[in-house]
ZADREN-841787 format. One record per residue (C-alpha): residue in one letter; x, y, z. Coordinates in pm, whole numbers, plus 50000, padded with zeros to 5 digits. Example, Ala and Ser with C-alpha at 12.3 -4.5 7.8 and 13.67 -1.06 7.14 Angstrom:
{residu=A	x=51230	y=49550	z=50780}
{residu=S	x=51367	y=49894	z=50714}
***
This chain:
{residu=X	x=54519	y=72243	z=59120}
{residu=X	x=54390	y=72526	z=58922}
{residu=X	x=53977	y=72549	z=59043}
{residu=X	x=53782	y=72631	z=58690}
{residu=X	x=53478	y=72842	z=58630}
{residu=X	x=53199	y=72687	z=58593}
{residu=X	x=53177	y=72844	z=58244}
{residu=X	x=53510	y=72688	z=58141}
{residu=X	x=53372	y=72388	z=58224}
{residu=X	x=53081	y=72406	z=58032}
{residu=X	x=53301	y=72504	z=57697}
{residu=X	x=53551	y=72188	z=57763}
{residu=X	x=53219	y=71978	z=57809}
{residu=X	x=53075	y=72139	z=57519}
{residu=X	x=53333	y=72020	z=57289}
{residu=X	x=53277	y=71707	z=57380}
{residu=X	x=52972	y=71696	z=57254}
{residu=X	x=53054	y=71855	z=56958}
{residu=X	x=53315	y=71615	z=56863}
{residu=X	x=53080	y=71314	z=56942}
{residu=X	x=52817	y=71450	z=56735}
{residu=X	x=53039	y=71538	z=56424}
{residu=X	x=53180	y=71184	z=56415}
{residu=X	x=52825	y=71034	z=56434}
{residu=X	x=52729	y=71263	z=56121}
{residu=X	x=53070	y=71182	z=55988}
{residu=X	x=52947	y=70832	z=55994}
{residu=X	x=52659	y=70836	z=55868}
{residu=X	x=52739	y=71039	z=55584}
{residu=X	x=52976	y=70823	z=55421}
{residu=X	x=52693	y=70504	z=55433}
{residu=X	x=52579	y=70534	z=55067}
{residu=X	x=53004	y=70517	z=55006}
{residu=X	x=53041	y=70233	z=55248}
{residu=X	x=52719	y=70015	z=55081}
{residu=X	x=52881	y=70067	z=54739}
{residu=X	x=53250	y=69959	z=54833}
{residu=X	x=53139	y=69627	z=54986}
{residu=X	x=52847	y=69595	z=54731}
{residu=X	x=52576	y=69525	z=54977}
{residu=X	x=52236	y=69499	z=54906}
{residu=X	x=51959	y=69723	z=55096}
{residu=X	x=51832	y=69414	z=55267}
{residu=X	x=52209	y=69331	z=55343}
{residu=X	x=52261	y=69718	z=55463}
{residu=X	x=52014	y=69727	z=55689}
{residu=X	x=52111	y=69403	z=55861}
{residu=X	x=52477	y=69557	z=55881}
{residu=X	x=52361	y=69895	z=56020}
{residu=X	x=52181	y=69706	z=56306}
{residu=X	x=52513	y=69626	z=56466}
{residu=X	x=52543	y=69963	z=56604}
{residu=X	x=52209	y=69947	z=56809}
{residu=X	x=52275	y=69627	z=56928}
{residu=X	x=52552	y=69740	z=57042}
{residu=X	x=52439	y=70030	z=57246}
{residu=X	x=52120	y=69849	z=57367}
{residu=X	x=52370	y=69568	z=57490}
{residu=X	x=52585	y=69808	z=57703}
{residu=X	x=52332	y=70009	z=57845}
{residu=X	x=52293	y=69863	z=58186}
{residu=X	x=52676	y=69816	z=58177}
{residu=X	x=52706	y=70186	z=58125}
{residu=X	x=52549	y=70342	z=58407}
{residu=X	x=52680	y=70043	z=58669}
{residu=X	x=53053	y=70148	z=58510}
{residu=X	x=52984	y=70546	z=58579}
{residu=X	x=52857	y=70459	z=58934}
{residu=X	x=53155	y=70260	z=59040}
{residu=X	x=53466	y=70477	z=58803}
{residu=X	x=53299	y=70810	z=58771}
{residu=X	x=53154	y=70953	z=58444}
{residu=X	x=53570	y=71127	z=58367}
{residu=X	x=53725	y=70819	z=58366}
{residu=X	x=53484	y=70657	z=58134}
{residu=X	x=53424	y=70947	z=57943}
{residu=X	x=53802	y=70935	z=57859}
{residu=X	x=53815	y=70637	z=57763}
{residu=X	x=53530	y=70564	z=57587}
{residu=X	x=53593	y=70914	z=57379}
{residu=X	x=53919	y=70749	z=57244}
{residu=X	x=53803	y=70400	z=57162}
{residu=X	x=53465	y=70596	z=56972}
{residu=X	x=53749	y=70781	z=56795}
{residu=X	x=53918	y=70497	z=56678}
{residu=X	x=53610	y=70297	z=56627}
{residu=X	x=53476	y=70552	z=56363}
{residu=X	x=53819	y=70520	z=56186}
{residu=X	x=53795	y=70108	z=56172}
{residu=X	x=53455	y=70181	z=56004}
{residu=X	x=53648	y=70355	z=55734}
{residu=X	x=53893	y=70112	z=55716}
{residu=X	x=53677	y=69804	z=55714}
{residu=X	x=53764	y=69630	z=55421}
{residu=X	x=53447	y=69331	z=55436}
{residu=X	x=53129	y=69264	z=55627}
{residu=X	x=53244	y=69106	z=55940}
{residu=X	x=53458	y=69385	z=55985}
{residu=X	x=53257	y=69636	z=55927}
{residu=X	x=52983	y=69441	z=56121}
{residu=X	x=53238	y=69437	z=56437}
{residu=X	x=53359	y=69781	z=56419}
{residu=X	x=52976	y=69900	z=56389}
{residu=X	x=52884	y=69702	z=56733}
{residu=X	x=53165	y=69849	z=56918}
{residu=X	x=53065	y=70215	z=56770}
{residu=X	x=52769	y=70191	z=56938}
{residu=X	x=52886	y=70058	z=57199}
{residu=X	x=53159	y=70324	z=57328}
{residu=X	x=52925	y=70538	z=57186}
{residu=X	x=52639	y=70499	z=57437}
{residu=X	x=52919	y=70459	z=57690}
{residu=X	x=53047	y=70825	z=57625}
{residu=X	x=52670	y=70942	z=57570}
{residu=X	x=52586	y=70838	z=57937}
{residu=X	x=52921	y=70953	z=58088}
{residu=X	x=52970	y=71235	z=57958}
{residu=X	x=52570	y=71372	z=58012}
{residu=X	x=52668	y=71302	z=58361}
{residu=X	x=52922	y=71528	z=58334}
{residu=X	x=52696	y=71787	z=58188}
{residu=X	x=52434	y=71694	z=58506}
{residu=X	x=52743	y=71795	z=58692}
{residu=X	x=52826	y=72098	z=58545}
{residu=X	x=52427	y=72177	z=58600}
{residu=X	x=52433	y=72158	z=58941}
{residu=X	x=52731	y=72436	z=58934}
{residu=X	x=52512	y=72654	z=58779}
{residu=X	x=52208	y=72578	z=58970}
{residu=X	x=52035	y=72570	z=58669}
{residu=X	x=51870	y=72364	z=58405}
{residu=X	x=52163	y=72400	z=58077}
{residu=X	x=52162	y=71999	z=57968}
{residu=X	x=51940	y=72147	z=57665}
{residu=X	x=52195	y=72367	z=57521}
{residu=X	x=52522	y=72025	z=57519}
{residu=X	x=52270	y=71884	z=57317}
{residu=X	x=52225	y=72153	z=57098}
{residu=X	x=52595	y=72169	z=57006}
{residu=X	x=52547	y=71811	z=56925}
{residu=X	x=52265	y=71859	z=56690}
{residu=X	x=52474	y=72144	z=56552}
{residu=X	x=52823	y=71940	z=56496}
{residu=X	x=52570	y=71691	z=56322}
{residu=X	x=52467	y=71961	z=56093}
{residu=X	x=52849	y=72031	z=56052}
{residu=X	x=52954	y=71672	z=55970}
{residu=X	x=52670	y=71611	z=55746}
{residu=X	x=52741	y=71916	z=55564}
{residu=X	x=53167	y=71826	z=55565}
{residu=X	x=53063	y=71469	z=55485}
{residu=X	x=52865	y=71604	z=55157}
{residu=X	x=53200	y=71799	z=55066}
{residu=X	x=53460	y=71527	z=55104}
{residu=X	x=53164	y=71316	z=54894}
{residu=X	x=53200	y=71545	z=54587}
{residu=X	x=53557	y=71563	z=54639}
{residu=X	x=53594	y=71205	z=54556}
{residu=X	x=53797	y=71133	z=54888}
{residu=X	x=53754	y=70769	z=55015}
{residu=X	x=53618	y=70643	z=55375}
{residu=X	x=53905	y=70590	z=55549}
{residu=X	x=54098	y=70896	z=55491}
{residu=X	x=53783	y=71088	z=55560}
{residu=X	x=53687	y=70872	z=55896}
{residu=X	x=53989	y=70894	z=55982}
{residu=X	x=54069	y=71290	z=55965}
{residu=X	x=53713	y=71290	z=56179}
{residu=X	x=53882	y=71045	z=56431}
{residu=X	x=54222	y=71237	z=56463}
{residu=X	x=54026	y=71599	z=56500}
{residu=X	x=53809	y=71437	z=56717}
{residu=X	x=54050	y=71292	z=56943}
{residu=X	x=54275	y=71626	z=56931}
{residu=X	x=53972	y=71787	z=57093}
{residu=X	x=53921	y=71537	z=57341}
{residu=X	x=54271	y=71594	z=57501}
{residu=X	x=54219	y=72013	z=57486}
{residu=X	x=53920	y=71932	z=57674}
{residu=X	x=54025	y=71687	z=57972}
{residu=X	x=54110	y=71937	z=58204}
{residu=X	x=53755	y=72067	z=58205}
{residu=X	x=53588	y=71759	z=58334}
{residu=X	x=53490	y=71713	z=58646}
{residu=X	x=53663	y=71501	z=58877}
{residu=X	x=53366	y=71386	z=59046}
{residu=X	x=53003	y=71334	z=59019}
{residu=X	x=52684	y=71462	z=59201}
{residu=X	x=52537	y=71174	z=59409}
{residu=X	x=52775	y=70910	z=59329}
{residu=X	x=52789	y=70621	z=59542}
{residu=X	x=53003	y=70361	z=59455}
{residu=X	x=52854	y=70128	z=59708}
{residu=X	x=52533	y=70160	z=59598}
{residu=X	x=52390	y=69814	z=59422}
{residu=X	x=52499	y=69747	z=59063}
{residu=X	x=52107	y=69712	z=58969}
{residu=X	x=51824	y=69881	z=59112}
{residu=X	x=51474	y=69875	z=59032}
{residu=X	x=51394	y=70240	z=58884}
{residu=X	x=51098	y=70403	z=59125}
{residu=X	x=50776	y=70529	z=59025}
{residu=X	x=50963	y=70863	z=58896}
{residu=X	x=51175	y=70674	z=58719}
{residu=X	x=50926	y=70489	z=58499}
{residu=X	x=50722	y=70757	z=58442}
{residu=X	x=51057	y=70914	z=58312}
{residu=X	x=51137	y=70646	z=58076}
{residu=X	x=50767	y=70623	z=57940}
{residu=X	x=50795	y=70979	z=57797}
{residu=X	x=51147	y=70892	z=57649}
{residu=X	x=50982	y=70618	z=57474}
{residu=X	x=50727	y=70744	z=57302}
{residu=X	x=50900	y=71071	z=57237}
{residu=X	x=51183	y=70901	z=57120}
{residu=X	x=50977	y=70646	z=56890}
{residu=X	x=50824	y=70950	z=56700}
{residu=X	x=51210	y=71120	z=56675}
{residu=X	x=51358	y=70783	z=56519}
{residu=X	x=51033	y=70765	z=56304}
{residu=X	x=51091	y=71114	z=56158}
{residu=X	x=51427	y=71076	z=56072}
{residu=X	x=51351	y=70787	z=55853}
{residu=X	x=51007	y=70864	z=55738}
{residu=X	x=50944	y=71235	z=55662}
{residu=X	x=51205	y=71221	z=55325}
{residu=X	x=50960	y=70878	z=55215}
{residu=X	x=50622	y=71089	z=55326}
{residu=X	x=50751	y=71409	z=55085}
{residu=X	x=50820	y=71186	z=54784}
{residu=X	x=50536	y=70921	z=54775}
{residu=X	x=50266	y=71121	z=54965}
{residu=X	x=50348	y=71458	z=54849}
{residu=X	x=50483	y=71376	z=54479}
{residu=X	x=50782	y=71621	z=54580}
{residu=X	x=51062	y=71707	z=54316}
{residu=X	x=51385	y=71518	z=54424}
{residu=X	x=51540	y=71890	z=54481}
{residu=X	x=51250	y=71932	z=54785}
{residu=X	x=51241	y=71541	z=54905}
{residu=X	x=51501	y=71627	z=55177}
{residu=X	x=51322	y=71973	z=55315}
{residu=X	x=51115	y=71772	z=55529}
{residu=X	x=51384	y=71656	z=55765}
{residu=X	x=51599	y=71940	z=55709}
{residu=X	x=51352	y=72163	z=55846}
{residu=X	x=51299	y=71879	z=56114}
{residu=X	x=51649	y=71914	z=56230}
{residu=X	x=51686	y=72275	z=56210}
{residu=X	x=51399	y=72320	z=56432}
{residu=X	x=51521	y=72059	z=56665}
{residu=X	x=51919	y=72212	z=56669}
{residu=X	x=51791	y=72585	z=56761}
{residu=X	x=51504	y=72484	z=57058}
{residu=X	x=51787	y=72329	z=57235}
{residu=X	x=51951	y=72599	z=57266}
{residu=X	x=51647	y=72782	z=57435}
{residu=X	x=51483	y=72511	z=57582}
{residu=X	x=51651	y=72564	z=57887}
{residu=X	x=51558	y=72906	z=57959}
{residu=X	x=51225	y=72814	z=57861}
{residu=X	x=51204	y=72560	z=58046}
{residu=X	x=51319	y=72785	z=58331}
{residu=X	x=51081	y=73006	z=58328}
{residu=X	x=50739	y=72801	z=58226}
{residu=X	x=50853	y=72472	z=58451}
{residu=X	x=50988	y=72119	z=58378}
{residu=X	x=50576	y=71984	z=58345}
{residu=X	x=50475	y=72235	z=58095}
{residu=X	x=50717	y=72196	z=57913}
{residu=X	x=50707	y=71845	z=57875}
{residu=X	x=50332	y=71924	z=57752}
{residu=X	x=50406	y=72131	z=57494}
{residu=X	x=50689	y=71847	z=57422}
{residu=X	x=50412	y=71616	z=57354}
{residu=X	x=50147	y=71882	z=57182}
{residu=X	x=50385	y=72053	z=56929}
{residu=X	x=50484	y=71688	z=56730}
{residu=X	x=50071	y=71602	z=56761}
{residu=X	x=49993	y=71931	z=56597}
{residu=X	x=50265	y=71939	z=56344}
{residu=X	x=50163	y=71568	z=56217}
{residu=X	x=49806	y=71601	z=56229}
{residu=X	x=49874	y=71937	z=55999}
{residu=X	x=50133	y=71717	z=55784}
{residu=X	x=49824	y=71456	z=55701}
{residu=X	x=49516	y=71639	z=55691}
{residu=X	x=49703	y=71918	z=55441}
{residu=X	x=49920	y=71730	z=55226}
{residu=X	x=50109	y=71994	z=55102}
{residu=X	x=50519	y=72062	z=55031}
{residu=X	x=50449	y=72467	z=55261}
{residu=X	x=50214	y=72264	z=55551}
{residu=X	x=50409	y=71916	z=55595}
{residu=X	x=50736	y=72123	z=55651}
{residu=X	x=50577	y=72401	z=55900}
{residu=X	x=50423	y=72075	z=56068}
{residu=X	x=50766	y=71827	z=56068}
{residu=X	x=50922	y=72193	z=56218}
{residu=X	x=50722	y=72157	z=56470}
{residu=X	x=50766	y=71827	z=56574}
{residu=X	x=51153	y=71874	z=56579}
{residu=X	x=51047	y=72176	z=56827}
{residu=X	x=50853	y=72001	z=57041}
{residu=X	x=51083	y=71615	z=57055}
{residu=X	x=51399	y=71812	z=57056}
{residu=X	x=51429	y=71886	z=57440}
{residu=X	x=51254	y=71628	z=57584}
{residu=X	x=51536	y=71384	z=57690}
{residu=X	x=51790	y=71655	z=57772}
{residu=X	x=51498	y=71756	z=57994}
{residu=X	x=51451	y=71404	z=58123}
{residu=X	x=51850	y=71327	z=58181}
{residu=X	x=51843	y=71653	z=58388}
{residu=X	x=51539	y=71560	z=58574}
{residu=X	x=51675	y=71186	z=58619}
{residu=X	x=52036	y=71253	z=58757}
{residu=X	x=51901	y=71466	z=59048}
{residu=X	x=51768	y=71109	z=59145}
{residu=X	x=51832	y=71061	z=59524}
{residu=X	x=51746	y=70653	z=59492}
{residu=X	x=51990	y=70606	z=59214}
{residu=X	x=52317	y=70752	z=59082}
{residu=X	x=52351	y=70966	z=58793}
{residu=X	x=52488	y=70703	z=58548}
{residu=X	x=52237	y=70441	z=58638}
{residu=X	x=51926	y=70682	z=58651}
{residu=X	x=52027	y=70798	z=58305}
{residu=X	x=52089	y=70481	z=58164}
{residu=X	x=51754	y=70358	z=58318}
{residu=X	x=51550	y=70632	z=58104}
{residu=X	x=51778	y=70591	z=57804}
{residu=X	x=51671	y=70228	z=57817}
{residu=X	x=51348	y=70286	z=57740}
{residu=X	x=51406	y=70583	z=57519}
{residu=X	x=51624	y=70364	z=57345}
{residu=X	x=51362	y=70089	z=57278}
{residu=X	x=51110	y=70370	z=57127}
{residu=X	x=51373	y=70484	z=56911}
{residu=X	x=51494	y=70096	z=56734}
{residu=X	x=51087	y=70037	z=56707}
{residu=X	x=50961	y=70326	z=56595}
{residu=X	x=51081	y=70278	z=56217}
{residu=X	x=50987	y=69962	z=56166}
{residu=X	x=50662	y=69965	z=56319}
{residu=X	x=50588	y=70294	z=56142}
{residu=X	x=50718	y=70059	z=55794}
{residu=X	x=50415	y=69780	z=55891}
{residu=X	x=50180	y=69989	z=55994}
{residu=X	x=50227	y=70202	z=55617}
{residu=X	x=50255	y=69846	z=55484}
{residu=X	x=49878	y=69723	z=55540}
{residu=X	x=49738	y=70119	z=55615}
{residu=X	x=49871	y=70398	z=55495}
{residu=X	x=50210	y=70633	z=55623}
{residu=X	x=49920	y=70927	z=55641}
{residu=X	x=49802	y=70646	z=55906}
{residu=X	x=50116	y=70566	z=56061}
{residu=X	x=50206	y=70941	z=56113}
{residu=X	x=49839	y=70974	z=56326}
{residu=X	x=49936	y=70740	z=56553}
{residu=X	x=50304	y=70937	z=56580}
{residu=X	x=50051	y=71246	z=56715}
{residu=X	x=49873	y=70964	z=56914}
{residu=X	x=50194	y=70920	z=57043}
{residu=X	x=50288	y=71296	z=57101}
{residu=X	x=49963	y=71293	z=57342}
{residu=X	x=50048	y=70982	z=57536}
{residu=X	x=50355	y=71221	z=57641}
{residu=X	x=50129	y=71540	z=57755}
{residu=X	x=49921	y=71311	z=57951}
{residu=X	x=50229	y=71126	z=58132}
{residu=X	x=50410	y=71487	z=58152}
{residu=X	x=50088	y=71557	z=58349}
{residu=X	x=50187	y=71346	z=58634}
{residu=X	x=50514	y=71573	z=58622}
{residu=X	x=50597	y=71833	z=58891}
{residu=X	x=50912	y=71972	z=58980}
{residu=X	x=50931	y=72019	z=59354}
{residu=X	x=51111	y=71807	z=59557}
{residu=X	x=51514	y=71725	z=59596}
{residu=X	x=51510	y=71507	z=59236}
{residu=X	x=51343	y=71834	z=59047}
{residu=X	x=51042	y=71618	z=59006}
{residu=X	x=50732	y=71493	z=59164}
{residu=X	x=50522	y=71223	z=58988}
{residu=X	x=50170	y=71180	z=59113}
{residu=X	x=50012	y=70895	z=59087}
{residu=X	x=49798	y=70748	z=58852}
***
């Protein structure tokens, strides 16, 4: 057996996450498409779209039991080729139900590759005996760039769903076999005899708490800021979208420095500025309601949420109490929760306030993660030390 660099098997791994985050943006691009075709309503859309995040929330605990017992390589494989075939169903789906089905199982091998396959990357860390989880994240952020910006193409070109999904699917999967021989064959601090559920320590939670209100202001941005630029700000229809462009941008390039960064200022401070940088940039947004401010300020919120659960996966799979998988899958839990409530709640709270309301308690938000980050030292065998309350 041929022993790889540790660079080579950062590339492979990288590809991975490129291909997983061009068929997500593949995905989503062709919704407008997929509403029309099936003539669904936008109270009948949104129900649809929820069978994705049902799905992953369902197979989250699943997820990180199924990487502690296989390994993260044998689930990454095959959840990578049941994704890829997944997104090409979607295409295909020729009524509700299906669509509805294929959807649930999206998310579902989705969030089965997302935790196997960041194992992989914790993995690949611990080669370098560095923090680098930042920077497979940014070439996800940057293949969704890519797919949104194919997906717009294809649009104009007049090509259909399920040829498009499908060309995703079959590029997709062509770069998952080019890329198996750079995964690793096993994980750091895998036990397969551990139990299938334990209760997440102290470190753990604290973890997870940051990952959910971080993660509640990133899913409330992506829905919100284009809505905030046309109703608050009275925006031409040319400038709605600048908002979250500019919120993504940002987000795609920190990731790719957020390592060194975070290298050189520590895990804690980092995770302060995580939490300072959205509560600045939103507090700007509302109390100078202009197209020049609310775009500096949704930049930097994508700066400051854009690292923090990279950050947080590499601080929880140095876990000594549980396994990489299950560690992961323990923050992503809550992160998850923050990022399905976060829209909606945002939605009431605009409903009987205001959204210049609803985005003050996003900053409120931002602090609650300085002050938790507070109680966030790296130190110790894990990377972190979490002082009590």
């Amino acid at each position: 057996m041929i022993e790889l660099s540790p660079r080579a098997r950062r590339r492979g791994i990288s590809a991975i996450f490129f291909f997983y985050g061009l068929s997500y943006a593949s995905w989503t691009a062709r919704i407008p498409t997929i509403q029309q075709s099936l003539h669904l309503t936008d109270a009948a859309l949104g129900g649809v779209l929820f069978g994705m995040p049902v799905g992953s929330f369902i197979t989250l605990p699943f997820s990180g039991w199924l990487v502690a017992k296989v390994g993260s390589r044998k689930v990454v494989i095959t959840a990578a080729f049941l994704y890829c075939c997944m997104l090409a169903c979607i295409g295909f789906s020729q009524s509700v139900v299906q669509l509805v089905l294929s959807l649930f199982f999206f998310g579902s091998f989705g969030n089965m590759l997302n935790i196997s396959i960041n194992t992989q990357a914790i993995g690949v860390e611990a080669l370098y005996k560095k923090r680098i989880l930042s920077s497979f994240h940014g070439v996800w952020s940057l293949a969704g760039l890519a797919g949104a910006s194919a997906g717009g193409y294809v649009l104009g070109r007049g090509i259909d769903s399920g040829p498009h999904l499908l060309g995703v699917a079959l590029f997709a999967a062509f770069t998952m076999l080019v890329s198996l021989p750079y995964l690793l064959h096993e994980d750091i601090n895998r036990d397969a005899k551990r139990p299938v559920f334990v209760k997440p320590d102290k470190r753990l939670l604290v973890l997870g708490v940051i990952a959910f209100c971080s993660m509640m202001c990133q899913g409330a941005m992506f829905d919100w800021t284009g809505i905030y630029f046309k109703k608050v700000l009275l925006a031409n229809k040319s400038l709605i979208g600048l908002g979250l462009t500019a919120f993504t941008i940002s987000m795609a390039i920190t990731r790719f420095v957020a390592d060194r960064l975070t290298h050189k200022i520590g895990l804690r401070k980092m995770l302060l500025f995580s939490g300072l940088l959205p509560a600045l940039g939103l507090v700007l947004a509302v109390a100078m309601p202009n197209i020049i401010t609310a775009t500096v300020g949704f930049m930097l919120v994508g700066v400051g949420v854009s690292p923090v659960l990279p950050l947080l996966f590499s601080a929880a799979g140095k876990s000594t109490k549980m396994s990489p998988g299950m560690a992961i899958a323990a923050v992503s839990t809550l992160g998850f929760v923050g990022l399905l409530i976060g829209p909606p709640l945002i939605g009431f709270i605009a409903g009987v306030s205001s959204l210049k309301t609803s985005f003050l308690i996003l900053a409120g938000l931002g602090l609650f993660v300085s002050f938790f980050a507070a109680k966030v030292e790296e130190g110790d065998k894990t990377g972190f030390i979490v002082h009590s309350p």
